[in-house]
VEXDREN-2710 file (C-alpha; in Angstrom, 1 decimal):
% VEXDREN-2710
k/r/px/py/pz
1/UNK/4.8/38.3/-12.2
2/UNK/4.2/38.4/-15.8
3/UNK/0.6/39.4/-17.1
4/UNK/-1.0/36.2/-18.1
5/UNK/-4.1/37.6/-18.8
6/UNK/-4.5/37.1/-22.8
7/UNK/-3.0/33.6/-22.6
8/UNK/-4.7/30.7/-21.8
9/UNK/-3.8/26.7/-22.3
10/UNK/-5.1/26.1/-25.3
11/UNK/-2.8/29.0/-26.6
12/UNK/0.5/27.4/-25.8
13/UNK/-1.0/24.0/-26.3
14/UNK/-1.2/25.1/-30.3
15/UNK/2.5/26.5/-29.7
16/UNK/3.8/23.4/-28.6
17/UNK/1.9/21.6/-31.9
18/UNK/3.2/24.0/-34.1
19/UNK/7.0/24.3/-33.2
20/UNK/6.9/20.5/-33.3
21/UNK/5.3/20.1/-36.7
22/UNK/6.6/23.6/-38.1
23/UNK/3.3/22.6/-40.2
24/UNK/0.0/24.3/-39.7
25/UNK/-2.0/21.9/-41.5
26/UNK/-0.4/19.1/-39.3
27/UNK/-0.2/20.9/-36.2
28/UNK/-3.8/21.5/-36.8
29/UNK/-4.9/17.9/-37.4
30/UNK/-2.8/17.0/-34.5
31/UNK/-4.9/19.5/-32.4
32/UNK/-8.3/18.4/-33.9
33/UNK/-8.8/21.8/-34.8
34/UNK/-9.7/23.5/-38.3
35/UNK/-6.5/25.4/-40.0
36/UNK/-8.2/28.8/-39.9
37/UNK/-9.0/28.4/-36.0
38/UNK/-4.9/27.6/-35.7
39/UNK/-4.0/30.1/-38.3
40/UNK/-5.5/32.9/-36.0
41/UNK/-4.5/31.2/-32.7
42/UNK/-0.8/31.9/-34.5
43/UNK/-1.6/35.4/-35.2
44/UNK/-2.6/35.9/-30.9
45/UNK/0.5/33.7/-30.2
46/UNK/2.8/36.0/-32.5
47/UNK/1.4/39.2/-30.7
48/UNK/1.8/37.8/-27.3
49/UNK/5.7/36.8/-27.2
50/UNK/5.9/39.8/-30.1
51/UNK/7.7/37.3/-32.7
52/UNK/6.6/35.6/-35.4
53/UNK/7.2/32.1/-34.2
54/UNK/7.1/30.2/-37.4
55/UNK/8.4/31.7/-40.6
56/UNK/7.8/30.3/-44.7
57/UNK/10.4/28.2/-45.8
58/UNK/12.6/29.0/-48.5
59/UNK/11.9/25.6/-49.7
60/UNK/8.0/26.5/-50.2
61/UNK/7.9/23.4/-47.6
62/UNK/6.7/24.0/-44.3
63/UNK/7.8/26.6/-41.8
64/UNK/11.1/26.9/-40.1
65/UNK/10.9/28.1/-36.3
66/UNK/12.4/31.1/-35.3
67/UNK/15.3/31.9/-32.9
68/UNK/12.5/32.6/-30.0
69/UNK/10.1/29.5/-31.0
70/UNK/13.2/27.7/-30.8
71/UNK/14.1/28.7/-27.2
72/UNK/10.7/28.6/-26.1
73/UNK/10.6/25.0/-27.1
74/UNK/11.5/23.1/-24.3
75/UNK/10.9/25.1/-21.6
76/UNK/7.3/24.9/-22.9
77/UNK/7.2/21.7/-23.5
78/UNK/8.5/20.5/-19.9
79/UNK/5.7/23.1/-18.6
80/UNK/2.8/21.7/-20.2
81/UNK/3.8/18.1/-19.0
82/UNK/4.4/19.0/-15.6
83/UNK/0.6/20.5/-16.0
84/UNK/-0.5/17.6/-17.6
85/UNK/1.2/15.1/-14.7
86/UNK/-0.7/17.8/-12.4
87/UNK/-3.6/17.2/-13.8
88/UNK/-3.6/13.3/-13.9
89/UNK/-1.8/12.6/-10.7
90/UNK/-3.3/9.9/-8.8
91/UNK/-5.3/11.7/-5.9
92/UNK/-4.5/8.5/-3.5
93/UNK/-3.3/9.5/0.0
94/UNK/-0.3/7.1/1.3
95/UNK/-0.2/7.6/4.8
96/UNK/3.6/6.2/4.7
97/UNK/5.0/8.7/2.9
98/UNK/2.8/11.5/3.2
99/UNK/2.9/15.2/5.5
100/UNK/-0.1/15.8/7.2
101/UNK/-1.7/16.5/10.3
102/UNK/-5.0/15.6/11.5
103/UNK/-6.5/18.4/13.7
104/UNK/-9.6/16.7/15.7
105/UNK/-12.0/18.1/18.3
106/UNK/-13.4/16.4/21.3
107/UNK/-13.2/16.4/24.5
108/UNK/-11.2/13.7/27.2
109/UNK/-14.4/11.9/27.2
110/UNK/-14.1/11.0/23.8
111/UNK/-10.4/11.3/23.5
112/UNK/-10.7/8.5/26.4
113/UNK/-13.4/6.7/24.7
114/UNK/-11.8/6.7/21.2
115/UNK/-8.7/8.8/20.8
116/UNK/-6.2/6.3/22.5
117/UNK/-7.2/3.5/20.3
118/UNK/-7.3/5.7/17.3
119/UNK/-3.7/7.1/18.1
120/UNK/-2.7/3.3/18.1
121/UNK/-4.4/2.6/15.1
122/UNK/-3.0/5.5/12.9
123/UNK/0.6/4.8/14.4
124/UNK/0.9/1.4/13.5
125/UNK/-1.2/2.4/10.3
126/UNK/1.0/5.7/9.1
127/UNK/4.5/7.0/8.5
128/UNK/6.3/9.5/10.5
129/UNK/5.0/12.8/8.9
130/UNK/1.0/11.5/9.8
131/UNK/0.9/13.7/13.0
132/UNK/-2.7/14.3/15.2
133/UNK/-3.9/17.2/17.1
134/UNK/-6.5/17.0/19.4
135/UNK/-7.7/19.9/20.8
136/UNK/-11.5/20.9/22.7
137/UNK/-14.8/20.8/21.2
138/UNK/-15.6/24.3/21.8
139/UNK/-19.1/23.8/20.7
140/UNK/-20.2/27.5/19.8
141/UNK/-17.2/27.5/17.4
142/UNK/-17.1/23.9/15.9
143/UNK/-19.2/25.2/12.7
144/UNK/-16.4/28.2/11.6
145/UNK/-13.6/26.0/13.2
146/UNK/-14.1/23.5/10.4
147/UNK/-15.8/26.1/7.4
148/UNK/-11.8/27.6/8.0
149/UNK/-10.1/24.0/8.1
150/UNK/-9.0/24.5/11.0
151/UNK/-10.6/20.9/12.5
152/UNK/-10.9/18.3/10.2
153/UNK/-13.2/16.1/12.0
154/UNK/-15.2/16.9/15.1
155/UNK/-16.3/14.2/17.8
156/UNK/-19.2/14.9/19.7
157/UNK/-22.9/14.0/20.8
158/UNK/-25.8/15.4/18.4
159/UNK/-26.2/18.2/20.8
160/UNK/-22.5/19.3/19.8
161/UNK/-22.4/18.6/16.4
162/UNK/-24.0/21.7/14.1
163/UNK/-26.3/21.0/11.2
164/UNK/-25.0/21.8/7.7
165/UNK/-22.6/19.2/8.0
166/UNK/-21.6/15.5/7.1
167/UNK/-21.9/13.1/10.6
168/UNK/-21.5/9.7/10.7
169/UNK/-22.8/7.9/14.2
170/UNK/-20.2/6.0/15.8
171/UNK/-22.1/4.4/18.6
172/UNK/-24.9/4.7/21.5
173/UNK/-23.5/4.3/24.8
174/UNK/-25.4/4.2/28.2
175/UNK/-24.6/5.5/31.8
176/UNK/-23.4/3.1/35.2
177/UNK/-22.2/4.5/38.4
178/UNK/-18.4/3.7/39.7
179/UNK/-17.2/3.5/43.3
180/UNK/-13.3/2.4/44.1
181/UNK/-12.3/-1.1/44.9
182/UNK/-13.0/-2.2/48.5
183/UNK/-15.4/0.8/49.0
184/UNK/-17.4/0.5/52.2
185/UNK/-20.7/0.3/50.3
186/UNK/-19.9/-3.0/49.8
187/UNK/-20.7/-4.7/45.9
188/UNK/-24.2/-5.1/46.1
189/UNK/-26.7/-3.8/43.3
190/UNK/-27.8/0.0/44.2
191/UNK/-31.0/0.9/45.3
192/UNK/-32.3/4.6/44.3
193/UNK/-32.3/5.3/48.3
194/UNK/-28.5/3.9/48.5
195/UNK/-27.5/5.7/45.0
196/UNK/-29.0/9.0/46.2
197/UNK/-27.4/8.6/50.3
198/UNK/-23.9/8.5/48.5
199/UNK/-21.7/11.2/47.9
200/UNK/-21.3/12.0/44.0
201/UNK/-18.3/13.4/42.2
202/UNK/-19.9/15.7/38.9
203/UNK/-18.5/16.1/35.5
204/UNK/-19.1/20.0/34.4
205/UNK/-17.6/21.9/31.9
206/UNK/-16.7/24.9/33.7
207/UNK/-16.0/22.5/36.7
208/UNK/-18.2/24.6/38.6
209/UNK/-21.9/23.1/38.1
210/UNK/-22.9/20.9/40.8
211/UNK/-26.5/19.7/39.1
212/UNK/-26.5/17.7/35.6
213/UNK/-29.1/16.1/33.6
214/UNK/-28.8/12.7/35.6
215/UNK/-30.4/15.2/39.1
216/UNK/-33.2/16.6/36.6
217/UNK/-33.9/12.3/36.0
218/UNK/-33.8/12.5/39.7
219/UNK/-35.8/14.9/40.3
220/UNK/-38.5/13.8/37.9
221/UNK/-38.9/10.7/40.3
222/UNK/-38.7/12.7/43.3
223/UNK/-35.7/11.4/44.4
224/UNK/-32.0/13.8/44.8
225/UNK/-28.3/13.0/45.1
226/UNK/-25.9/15.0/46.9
227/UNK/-22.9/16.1/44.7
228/UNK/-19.8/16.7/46.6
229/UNK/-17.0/17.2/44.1
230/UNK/-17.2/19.3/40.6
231/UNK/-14.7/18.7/38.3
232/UNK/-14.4/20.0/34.7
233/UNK/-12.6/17.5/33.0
234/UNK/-13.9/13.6/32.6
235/UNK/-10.9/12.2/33.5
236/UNK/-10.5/13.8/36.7
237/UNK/-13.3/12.1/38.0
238/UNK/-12.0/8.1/37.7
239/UNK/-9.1/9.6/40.1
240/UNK/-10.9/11.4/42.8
241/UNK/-13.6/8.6/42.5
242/UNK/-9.8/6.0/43.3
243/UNK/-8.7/7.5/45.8
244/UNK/-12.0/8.6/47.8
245/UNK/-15.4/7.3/49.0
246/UNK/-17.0/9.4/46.8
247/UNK/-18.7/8.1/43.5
248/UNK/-19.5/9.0/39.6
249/UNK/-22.0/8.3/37.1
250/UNK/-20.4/8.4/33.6
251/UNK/-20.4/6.6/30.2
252/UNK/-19.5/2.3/30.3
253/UNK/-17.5/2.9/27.7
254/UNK/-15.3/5.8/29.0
255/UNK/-15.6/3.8/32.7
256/UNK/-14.2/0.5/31.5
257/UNK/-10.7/2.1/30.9
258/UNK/-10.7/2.5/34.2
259/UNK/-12.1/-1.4/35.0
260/UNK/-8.6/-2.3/37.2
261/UNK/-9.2/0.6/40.0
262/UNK/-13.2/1.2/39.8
263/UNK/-16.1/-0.8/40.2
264/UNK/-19.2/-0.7/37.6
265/UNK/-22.8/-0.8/38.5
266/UNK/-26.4/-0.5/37.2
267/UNK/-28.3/2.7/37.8
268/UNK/-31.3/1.8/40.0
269/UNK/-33.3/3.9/37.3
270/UNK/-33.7/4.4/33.8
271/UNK/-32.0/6.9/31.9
272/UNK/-31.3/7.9/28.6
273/UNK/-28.7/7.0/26.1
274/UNK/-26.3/8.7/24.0
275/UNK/-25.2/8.8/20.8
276/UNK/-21.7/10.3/19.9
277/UNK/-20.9/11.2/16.4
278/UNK/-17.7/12.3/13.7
279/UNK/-18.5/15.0/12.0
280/UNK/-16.8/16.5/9.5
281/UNK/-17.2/19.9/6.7
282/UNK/-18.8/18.6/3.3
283/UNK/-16.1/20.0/1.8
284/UNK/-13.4/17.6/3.2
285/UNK/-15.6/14.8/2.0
286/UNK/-13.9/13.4/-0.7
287/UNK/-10.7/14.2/0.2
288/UNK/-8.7/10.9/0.2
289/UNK/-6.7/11.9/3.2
290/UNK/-10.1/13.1/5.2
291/UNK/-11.3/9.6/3.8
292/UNK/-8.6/7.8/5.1
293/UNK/-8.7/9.6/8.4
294/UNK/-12.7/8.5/9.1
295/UNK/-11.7/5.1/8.2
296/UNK/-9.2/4.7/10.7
297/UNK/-11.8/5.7/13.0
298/UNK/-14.3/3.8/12.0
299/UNK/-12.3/0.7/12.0
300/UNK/-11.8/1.6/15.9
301/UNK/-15.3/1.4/16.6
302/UNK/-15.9/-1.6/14.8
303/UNK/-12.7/-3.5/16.8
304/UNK/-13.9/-2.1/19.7
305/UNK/-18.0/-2.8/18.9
306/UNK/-16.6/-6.4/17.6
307/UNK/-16.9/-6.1/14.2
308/UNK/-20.2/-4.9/14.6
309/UNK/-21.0/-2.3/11.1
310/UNK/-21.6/1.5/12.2
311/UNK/-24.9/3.0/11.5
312/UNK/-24.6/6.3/9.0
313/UNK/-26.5/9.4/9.8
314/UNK/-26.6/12.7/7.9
315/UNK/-25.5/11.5/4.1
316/UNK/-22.3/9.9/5.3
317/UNK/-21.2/7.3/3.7
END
């Protein structure tokens, strides 16, 4: 490649004037620019393509391009309006014609919770080349995975999501326990003796855990569960929870896609919510594509809150 070192825009801006007017008085006035200024942005020009560009007349009228001004005159003009259509193009993302492919972390929880509706949404929203990737949270590395743009938006509860970044809350959710249709407990409401006497299927991420934040609640009222089946994956759990006697205590939301084979019920004690957010690197903010990709998402949790307007958190807007 060429050394383009000594020339900058400006330069062959002037050259494009001045083989058009052959005039430096005009070309100058053209440019908004004083003659002397273009006079000695000719003299740089004339040692950069090591011609003299413009030549007297014979006329005492003007100049007359030269041979190499001549040939460098379209190609240089057709250059500096593909620059200036580079400049001006429209930043709008149109998901029906463009390339792209949304990389998202979360887990199934989430995916369950949110992804299927979004991967509705954005098909009946977007053209064939709008493609999404999800792939797992892997909290430790969320911060570099999106600082690298390798995750353009991150799902996860404020415990997951890092600081030094843009987050939006999408919505609070709160826990109930699920048993199978037809389960020998009956339907009744749960007592904390009946809730504890079952046996509990657990949601761990190494699938090997058998005590979670809900046995710490537990224990605080002196009361324990007996956990029976780890697995690490959430939507293990609705199947082993179908097909056994054993039971679960996970989100409503991610429960209710599983309303036709389980049976929902009130914990017999209080426990605490949860929020889960998008979050996303500041530097994808204003990127119309990024843009459109959060509002796809939001418009998922509002269909699926009822129209109900999300709450912002952490200078999203």
């Amino acid at each position: 490649m060429a050394d383009l070192g000594g020339i900058d825009l400006n330069l062959l801006i002037s050259l494009d004037a001045l083989i058009e007017e052959a005039n430096v008085t005009r070309a100058a006035a053209r440019l908004n620019i004083s003659q002397p200024a273009l006079s000695a942005q000719l003299t740089r020009l004339r040692h950069i393509f090591g011609d003299p560009l413009l030549v007297p007349s014979e006329t005492g009228r003007g100049m007359i391009a030269t041979t190499r001004a001549l040939q460098l005159r379209e190609p240089l003009h057709a250059a500096l309006r593909n620059l200036e259509a580079l400049v001006k193009r429209s930043a709008a993302f149109e998901p029906a014609t463009a390339t792209r492919t949304f990389t998202i972390a979360a887990n199934d929880n989430a995916i369950v919770m949110l992804g299927l509706d979004l991967i509705d949404r954005m098909q009946r929203a977007a053209g064939p080349g709008i493609r999404v990737a999800f792939r797992g949270p892997a909290p430790e590395q969320a911060l570099a995975l999106l600082e690298r743009g390798e995750v353009d938006l991150l799902i996860g509860t404020d415990r997951s999501v890092p600081p030094g970044i843009k987050a939006s809350r999408l919505f609070a959710d709160r826990y109930l326990m699920a048993q199978r249709r037809g389960h020998p407990r009956g339907d009744g409401p749960l007592s904390l003796a009946d809730y504890c006497a079952l046996s509990h299927v657990l949601v761990s991420s190494g699938g090997q855990s058998f005590h979670g934040f809900i046995d710490d609640q537990l224990k605080a009222l002196g009361a324990q569960r007996k956990i029976a089946v780890s697995v690490h994956q959430y939507n293990l759990a609705p199947m082993v929870v179908a097909g056994t006697d054993h039971v679960c205590t996970l989100p409503e939301r991610f429960l209710s896609r599983f309303a036709g084979s389980l049976d929902r019920f009130e914990l017999p004690f209080e426990t605490q919510t949860f929020s889960l957010l998008a979050a996303w690197h500041p530097r994808s903010h204003a990127d119309p594509a990024h843009i459109w990709l959060r509002d796809q998402l939001f418009d998922v949790v509002r269909a699926l809150d009822g129209g109900k307007p999300r709450q912002a958190k952490r200078g999203a807007t």
